[in-house]
N, C-alpha and C positions, 0 to 999 in steps of 0.2 A: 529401527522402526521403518527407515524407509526402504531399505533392503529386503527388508520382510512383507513391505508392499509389494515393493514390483516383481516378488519372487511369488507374493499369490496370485497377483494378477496376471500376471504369465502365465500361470498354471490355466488357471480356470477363463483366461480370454487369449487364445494362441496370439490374435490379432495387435495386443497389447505392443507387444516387442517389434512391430515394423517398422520400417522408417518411415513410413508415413505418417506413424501415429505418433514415435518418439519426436517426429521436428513438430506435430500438434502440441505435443505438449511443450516444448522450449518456447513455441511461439507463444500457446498463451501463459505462459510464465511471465511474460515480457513485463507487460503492465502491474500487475502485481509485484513485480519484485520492486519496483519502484518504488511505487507506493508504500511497500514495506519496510523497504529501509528508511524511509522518512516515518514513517512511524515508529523506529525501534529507537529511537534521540527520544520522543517522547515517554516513550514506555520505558526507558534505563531509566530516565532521571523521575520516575515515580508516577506519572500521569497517565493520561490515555487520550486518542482522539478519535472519535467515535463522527469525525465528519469526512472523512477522506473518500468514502465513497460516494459519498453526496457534490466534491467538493469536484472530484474525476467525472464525475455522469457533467454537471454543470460547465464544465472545462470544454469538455467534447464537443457539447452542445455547443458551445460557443464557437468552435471553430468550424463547425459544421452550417453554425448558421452568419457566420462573418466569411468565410470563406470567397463567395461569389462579390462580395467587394474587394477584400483585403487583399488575397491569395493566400501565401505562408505565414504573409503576416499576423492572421489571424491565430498562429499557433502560439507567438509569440505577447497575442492579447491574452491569449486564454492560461498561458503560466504565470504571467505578471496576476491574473485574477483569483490563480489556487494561491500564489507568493501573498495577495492584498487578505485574504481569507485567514489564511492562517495568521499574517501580522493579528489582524482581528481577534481570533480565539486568545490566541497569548495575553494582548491586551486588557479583553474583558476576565482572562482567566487572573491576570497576575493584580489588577489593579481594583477588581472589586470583586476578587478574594472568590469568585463562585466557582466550586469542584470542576474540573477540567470537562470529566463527563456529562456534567449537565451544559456545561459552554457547545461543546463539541456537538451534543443531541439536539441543541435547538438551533446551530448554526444547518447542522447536516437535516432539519425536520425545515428549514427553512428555504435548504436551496431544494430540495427534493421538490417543497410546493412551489419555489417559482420555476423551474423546471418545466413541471405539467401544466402551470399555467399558461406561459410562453410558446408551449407546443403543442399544447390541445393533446398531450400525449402520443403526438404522430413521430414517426422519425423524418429525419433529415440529412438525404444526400449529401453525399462529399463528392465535386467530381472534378477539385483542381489535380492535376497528376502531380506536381509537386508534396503534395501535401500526403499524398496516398502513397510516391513512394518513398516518403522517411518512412511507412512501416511496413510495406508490402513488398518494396524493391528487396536488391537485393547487390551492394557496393564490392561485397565480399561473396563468389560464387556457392550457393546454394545456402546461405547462412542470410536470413531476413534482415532486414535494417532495424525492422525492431527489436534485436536480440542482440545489435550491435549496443544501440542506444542502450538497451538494461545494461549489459555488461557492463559499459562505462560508464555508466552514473553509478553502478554496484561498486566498482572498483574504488571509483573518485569518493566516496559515502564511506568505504571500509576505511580509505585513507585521512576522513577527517575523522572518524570513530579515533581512531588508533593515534594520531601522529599529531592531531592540532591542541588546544587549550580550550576547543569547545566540546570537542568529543569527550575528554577527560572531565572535566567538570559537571556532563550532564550524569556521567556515572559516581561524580562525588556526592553529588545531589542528591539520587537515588538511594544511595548507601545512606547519607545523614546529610540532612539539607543545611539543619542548622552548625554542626562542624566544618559543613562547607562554607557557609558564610563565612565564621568565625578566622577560617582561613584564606579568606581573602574571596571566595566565590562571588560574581556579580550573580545571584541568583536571578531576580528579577529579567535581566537584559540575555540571560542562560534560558530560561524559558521561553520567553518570548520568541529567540531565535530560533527554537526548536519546534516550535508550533510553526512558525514561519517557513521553514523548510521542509516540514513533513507537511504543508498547504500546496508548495512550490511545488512538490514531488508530485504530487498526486494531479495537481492540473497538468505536469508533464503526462501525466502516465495515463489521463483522460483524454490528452491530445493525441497522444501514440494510437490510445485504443480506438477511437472514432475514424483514426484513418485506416486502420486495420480493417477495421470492418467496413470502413466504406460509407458510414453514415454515421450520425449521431442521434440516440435513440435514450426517452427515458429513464430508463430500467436497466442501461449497463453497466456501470458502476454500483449498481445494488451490496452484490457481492463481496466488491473490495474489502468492505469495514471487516465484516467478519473473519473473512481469508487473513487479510494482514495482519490482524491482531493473533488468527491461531498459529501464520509464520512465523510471525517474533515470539512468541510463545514456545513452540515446538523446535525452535531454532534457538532456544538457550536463554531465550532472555527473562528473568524472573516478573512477571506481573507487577509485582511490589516495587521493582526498582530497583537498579546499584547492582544488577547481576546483567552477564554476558556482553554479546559482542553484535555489532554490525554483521561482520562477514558470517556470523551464525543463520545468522537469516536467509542467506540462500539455501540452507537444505530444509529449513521449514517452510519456504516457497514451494520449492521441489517435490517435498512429501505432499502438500496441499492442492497442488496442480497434479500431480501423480495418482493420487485417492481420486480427486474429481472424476479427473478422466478414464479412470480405471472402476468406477462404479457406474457411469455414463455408457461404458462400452458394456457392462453386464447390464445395463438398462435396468438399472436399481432405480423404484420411485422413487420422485424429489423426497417427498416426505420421509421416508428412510433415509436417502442421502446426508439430509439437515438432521436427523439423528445420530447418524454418524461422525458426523462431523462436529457435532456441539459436544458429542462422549471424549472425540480426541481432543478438544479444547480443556474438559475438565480433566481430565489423567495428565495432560502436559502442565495446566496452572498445576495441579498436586505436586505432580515430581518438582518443580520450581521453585514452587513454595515454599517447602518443607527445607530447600536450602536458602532462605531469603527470611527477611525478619516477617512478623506476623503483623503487620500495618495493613491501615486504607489504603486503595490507592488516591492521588491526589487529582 
């Protein structure tokens, strides 16, 4: 599928395949894959979290608007506050029992309105250079420092998917939660951790993006919920739970950043866009599906 992208998009946008456009799109991959792989722990072991882009715009903000006192420090307020979020979601999701979705949509309807409250909807410069070049610089010659940062948080994320007793567990979960108990699964404390880290991820990935851009503005993180749920999606991960992998999720990043950019450059209407992109969402939950049990998600 995603060969089949950028082999039509080459076709019909010459411009597609340059290097200017190909390091456009690794760049803004960057924040997104983040974010996705903290959400793919939630979405293996059954759930879903529907605040991460609220949770990233908020993150941003924050560092955007702590910055002129803090410095860096500020980046490092604004992960500990996606880390305090997500603890949040876990807690209210595991301990009174309300559907992860509905936790997720009123934490993410919450930050989005204190957001616009806080900024009158204006954006807000970044102009410590520190700060601007964790994603703008460039450590490693002509490879951004934001692409450093994904990569290694991708890497270090596939390596706890695969190799630790939390990665493993949120997939026995997803598969059968209650055989996971029965085998010893700390579900409760399995949860929680996993909202917890796909919170953390996503204030990293709000902090990265705000300095990208240079400012921290309402409406940036919009996108993320959506994107990240059709990358673990399209990247193998079954909706339902108990299927695929971490390291899957980077080609469901890639196709998703790839389409965008590749409908953006034939200047397809947003409204067509988000048509598009909600069809690839339902043909990937389908094919997923179909290999995964027929349950809620939780």
């Amino acid at each position: 599928m995603y060969i089949v992208a950028c082999l039509l998009f080459s076709a019909l946008a010459p411009s597609f395949l340059s290097a200017d456009n190909v390091r456009a799109i690794v760049l803004s991959s960057s924040a997104l894959l983040i974010v996705s792989v903290g959400a793919t722990f939630v979405i293996l072991m059954g759930s879903i979290d529907f605040s991460v882009g609220a949770i990233a715009t908020f993150c941003g903000m924050l560092v955007a608007g702590l910055a002129p006192q803090l410095g860096f420090a500020a980046v490092l307020v604004a992960c500990a506050a996606g880390l305090v979020f997500g603890v949040l979601n876990g807690i209210i999701y595991v301990y009174l029992r309300i559907p992860s979705i509905l936790v997720t949509l009123g934490t993410a309807t919450t930050l989005s309105g204190a957001v616009l409250f806080i900024s009158d909807g204006q954006s807000v410069p970044i102009v410590d250079p520190i700060i601007l070049d964790m994603a703008q610089g460039t450590w490693i010659p002509l490879v951004p420092n934001a692409v450093l940062i994904a990569v290694a948080i991708y890497l270090g994320s596939v390596a706890i998917g695969s190799r630790t007793i939390f990665g493993r567990m949120t997939v026995a979960m997803g598969s059968d939660e209650q055989t996971a108990a029965l085998v010893g699964v700390k579900v409760k404390s399995t949860k929680i951790k996993a909202f917890a880290f796909s919170g953390l991820l996503a204030g990293v990935a709000g902090a990265l993006l705000a300095a990208r851009l240079g400012s921290g503005t309402a409406t940036m993180g919009n996108s993320m919920t959506l994107d990240s749920i059709t990358a673990v999606v399209v990247g193998g991960t079954a909706i339902t739970g108990g299927i695929g992998t971490v390291a899957g999720t980077l080609l469901g990043v890639a196709f998703i950043t790839t389409l965008t950019n590749g409908m953006n450059i034939m200047a397809l209407q947003p409204f067509l866009q988000t048509i598009i992109q909600g069809t690839v969402i339902l043909l990937a939950v389908l094919l997923n599906t179909s290999r995964a049990r027929a349950e809620d998600v939780r």
